[in-house]
C-alpha positions as CSV (number, residue, x, y, z in Angstrom):
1,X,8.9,1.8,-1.9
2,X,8.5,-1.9,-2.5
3,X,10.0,-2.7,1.5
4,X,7.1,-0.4,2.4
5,X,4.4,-1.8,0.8
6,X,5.7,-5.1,2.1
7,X,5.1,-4.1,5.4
8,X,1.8,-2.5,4.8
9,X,0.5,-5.8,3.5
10,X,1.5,-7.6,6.6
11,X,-1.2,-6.8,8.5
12,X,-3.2,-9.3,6.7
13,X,-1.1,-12.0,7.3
14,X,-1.4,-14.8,10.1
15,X,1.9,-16.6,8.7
16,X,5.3,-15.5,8.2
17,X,7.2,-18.4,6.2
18,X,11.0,-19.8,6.1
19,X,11.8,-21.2,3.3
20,X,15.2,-23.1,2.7
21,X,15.8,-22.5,-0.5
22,X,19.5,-23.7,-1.3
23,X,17.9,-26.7,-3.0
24,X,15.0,-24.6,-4.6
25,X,17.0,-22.3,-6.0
26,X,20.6,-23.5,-7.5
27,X,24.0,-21.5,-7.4
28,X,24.0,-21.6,-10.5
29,X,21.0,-22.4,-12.8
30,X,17.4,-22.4,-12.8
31,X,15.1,-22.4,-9.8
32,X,12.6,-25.7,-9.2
33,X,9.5,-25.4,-11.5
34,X,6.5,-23.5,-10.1
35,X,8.5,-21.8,-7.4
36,X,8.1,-18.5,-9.5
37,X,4.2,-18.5,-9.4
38,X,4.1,-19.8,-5.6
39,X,5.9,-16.7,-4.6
40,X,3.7,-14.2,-6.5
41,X,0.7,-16.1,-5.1
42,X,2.5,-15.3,-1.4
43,X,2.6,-12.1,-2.3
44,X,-1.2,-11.8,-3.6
45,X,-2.1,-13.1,-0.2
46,X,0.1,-10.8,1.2
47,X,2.1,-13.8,3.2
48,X,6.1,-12.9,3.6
49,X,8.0,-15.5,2.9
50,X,11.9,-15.2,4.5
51,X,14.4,-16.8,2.7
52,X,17.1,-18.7,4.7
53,X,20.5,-19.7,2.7
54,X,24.1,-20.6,3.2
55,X,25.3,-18.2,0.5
56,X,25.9,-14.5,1.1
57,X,23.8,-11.5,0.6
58,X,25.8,-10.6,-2.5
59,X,24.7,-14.2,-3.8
60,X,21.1,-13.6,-3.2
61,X,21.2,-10.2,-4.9
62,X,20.2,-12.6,-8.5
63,X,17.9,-14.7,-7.4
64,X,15.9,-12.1,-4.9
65,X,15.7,-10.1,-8.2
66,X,14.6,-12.6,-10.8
67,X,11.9,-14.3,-7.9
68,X,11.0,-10.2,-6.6
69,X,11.7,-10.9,-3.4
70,X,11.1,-7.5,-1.3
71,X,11.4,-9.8,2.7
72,X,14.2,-10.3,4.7
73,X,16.5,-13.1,4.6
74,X,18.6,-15.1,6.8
75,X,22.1,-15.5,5.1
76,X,25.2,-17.7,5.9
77,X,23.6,-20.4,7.6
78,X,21.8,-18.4,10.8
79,X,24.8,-15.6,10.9
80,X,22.8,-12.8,10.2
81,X,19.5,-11.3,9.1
82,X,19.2,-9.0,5.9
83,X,16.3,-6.5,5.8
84,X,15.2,-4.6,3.1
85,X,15.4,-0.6,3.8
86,X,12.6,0.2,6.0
87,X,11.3,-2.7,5.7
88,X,10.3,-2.5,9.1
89,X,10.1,1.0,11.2
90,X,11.1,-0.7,14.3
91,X,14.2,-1.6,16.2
92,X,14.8,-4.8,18.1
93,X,13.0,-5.0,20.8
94,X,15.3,-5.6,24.2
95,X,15.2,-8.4,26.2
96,X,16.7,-9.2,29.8
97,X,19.5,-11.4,28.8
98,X,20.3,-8.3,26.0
99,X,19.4,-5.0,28.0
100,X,19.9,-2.6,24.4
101,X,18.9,-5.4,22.6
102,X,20.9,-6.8,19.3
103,X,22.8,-3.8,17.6
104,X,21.9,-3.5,14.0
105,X,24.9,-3.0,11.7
106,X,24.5,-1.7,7.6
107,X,25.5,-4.0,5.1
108,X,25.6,-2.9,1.5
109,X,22.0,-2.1,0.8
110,X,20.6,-4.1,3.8
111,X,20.2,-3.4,7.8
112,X,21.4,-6.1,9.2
113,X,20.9,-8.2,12.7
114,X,24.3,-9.9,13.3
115,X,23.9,-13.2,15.4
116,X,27.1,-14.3,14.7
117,X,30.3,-12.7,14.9
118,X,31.5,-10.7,11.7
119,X,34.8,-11.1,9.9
120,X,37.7,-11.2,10.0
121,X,36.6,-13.2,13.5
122,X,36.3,-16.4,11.6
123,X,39.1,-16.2,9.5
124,X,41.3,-15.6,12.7
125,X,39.5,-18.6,14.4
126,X,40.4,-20.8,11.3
127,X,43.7,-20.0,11.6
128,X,44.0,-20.8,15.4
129,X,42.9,-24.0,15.0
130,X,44.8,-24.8,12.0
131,X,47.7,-24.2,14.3
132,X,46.7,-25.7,17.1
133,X,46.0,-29.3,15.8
134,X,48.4,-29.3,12.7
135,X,45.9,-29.6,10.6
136,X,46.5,-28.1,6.9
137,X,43.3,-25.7,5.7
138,X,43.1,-23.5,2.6
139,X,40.7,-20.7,3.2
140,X,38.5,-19.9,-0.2
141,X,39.6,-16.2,0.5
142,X,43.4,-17.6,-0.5
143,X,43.1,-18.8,-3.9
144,X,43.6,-17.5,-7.2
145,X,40.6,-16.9,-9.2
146,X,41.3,-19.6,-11.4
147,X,41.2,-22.4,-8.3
148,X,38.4,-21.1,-6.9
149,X,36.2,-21.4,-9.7
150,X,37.5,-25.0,-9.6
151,X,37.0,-25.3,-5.9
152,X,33.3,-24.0,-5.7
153,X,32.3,-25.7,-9.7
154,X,31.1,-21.9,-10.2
155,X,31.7,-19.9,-12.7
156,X,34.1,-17.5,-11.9
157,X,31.9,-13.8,-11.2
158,X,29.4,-16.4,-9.1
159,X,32.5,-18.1,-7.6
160,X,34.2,-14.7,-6.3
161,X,30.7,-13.2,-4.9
162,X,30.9,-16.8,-3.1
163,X,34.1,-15.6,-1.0
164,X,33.2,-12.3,-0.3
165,X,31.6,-13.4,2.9
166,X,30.2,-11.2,5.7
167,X,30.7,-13.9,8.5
168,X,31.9,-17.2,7.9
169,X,34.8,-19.0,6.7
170,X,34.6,-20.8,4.0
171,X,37.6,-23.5,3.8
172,X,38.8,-27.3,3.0
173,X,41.0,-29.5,4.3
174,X,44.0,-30.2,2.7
175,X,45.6,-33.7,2.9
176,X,44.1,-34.6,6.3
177,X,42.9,-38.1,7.5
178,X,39.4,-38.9,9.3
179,X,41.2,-38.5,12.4
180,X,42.9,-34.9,12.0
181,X,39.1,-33.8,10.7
182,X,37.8,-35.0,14.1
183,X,40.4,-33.3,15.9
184,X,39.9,-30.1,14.6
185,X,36.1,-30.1,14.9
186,X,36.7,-31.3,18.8
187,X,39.0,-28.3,19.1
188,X,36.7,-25.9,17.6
189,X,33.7,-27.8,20.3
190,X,33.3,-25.1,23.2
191,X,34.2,-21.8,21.5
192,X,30.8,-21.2,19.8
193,X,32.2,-22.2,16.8
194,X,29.9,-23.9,13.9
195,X,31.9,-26.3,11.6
196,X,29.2,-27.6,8.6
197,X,29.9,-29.6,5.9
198,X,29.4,-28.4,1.9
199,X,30.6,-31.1,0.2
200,X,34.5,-31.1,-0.2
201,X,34.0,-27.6,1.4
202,X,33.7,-26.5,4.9
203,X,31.8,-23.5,7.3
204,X,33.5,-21.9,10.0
205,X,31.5,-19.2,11.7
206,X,31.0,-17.9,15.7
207,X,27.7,-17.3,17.4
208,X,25.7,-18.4,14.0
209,X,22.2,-19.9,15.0
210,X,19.2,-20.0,12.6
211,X,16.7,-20.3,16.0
212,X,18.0,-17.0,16.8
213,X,17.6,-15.3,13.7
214,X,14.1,-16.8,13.6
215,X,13.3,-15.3,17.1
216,X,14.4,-12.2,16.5
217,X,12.7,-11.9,13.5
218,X,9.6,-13.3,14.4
219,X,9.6,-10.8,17.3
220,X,9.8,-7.9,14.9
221,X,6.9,-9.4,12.6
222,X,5.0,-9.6,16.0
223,X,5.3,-6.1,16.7
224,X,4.7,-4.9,13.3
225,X,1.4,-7.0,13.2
226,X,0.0,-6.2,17.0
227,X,-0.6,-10.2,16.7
228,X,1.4,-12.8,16.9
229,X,2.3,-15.0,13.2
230,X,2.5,-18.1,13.1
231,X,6.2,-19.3,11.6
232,X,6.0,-22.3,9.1
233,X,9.2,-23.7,7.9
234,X,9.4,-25.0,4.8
235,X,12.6,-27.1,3.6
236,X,14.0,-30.5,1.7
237,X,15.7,-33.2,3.5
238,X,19.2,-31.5,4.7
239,X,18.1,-28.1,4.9
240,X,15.6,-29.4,7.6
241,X,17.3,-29.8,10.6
242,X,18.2,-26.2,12.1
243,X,15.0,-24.8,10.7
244,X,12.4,-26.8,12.0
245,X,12.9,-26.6,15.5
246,X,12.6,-23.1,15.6
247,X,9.1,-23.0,13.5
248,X,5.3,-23.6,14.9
249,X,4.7,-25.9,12.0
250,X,6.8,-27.4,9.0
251,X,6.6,-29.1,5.5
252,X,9.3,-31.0,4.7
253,X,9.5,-31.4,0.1
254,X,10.6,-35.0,-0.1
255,X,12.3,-36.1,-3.7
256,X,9.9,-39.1,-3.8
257,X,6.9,-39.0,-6.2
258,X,3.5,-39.2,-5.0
259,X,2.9,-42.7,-6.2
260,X,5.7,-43.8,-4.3
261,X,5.8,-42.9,-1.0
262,X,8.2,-45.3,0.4
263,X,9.3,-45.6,4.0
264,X,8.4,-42.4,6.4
265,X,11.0,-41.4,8.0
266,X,11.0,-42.0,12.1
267,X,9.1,-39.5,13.8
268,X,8.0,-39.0,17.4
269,X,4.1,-38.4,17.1
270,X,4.1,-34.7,18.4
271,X,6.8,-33.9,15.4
272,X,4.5,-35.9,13.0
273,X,1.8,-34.0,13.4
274,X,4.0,-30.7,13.1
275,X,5.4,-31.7,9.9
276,X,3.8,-32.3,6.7
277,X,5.3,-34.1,3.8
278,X,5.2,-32.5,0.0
279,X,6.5,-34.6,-2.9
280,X,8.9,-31.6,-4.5
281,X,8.5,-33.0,-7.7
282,X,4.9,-33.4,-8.0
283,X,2.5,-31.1,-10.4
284,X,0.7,-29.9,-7.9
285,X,3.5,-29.7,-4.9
286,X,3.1,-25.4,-4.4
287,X,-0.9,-25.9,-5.1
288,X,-0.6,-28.4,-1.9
289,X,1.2,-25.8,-0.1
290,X,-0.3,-22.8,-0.4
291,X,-3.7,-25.1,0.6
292,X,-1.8,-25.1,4.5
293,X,-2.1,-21.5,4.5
294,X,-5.4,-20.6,5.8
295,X,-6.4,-19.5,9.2
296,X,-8.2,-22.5,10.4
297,X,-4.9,-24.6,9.6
């Protein structure tokens, strides 16, 4: 019912948002202040706001409850998109370079879009590579309940939902020098593989691409509106970088204060005028927002 009503809503709507929220909304602990009211304002104004994460669909069950967040989202850094059942009465649309168009697979309570390939291909992968360079990985999938809470600084129910992933490898390296990491990655360079960094932890995944799942999605919003939506990305520094390109406009929350501004980063003028800067920490940083979102913007 809620997925439904979503979707009637939308055709008041002339954005469809992507929000980053990794550093919005922890792992573990409370979300940033005011991000509670600026979603329930989206929703007044009937704007859906997609939620795009590195965690897994079983993480986001928490959060997507506390926040009620009915949209789809984009889990495991651009692997696949999760949307809400019948949230849209469509299928994806096909395209010439995909005659039947991108299959949709069900995942737990979700429909899913896969873009990148779904386990156990990048647990196989990590193991092919660990073989062919020598280099000594420990997959999160391997350890004992007791490490991994260790391993991921989770407690240990949010530690094993963590694991259970739907398409990439999560994995650190164990013992090896600058050199052996850069080997690895170069071996891994060619095969559609996606190596990121987490900290002492590390991605695997095949085919993953956050422009894709933002196409494809886009395209579905399109066709559910008659119209075309214009796709803002909003994200901290980080979380920017795969997002933005694949959005018609951006705001980038910076962790310095209004009253000082400091150095702007280096920016070519056509991405300056694309992106706007929000001070995350400011009292008024979702007010600022939400003041983007009108039609003559």
């Amino acid at each position: 019912m809620e997925a439904r009503q979503a979707e009637n809503s939308l055709h008041q709507t002339s954005f469809i948002l992507y929000i980053a929220v990794d550093d919005l909304i922890p792992a573990h602990g409370k979300s940033v202040p005011g991000l509670d009211e600026f979603t329930a304002a989206l929703d007044h104004r009937g704007i859906p706001a997609v939620w795009l994460t590195s965690r897994t669909r079983l993480q986001m069950d928490e959060p997507r409850r506390k926040l009620a967040h009915t949209h789809p989202f984009i889990a495991e850094d651009g692997c696949g998109v999760f949307l809400p059942e019948d949230y849209f009465h469509l299928r994806p649309q096909s395209s010439p370079s995909q005659p039947r168009g991108i299959p949709t697979v069900r995942l737990g309570r979700f429909t899913c879009l896969p873009i990148g390939e779904q386990q156990p291909a990048a647990s196989e992968a990590l193991e092919t590579l660990a073989s062919e360079t020598g280099v000594s990985v420990v997959s999160l999938r391997s350890l004992p309940p007791r490490e991994l809470a260790q391993n991921t600084n989770l407690p240990q129910r949010e530690a094993e939902l963590a694991r259970q992933r739907d398409f990439d490898e999560l994995f650190f390296f164990a013992g090896a020098s600058e050199w052996d990491i850069n080997n690895f990655k170069a071996a891994g360079h060619g095969r559609s593989i996606q190596l990121r960094q987490r900290g002492i932890l590390w991605s695997l995944s095949i085919g993953a691409s956050v422009r894709r799942c933002v196409g494809e999605l886009s395209k579905l919003y399109d066709r559910a509106l008659r119209s075309h939506a214009r796709a803002i990305g909003i994200a901290t520094p980080g979380q920017d970088a795969t997002l933005f390109p694949s959005c018609d406009r951006a705001i980038l929350l910076t962790d310095k204060s209004a009253d000082q501004p400091g150095a702007p980063p280096a920016r070519s003028a056509a991405e300056a005028h694309r992106v706007m800067e929000v001070p995350l920490r400011a009292g008024d940083t979702w007010e600022q927002v939400l003041a983007t979102l009108s039609p003559q913007r």
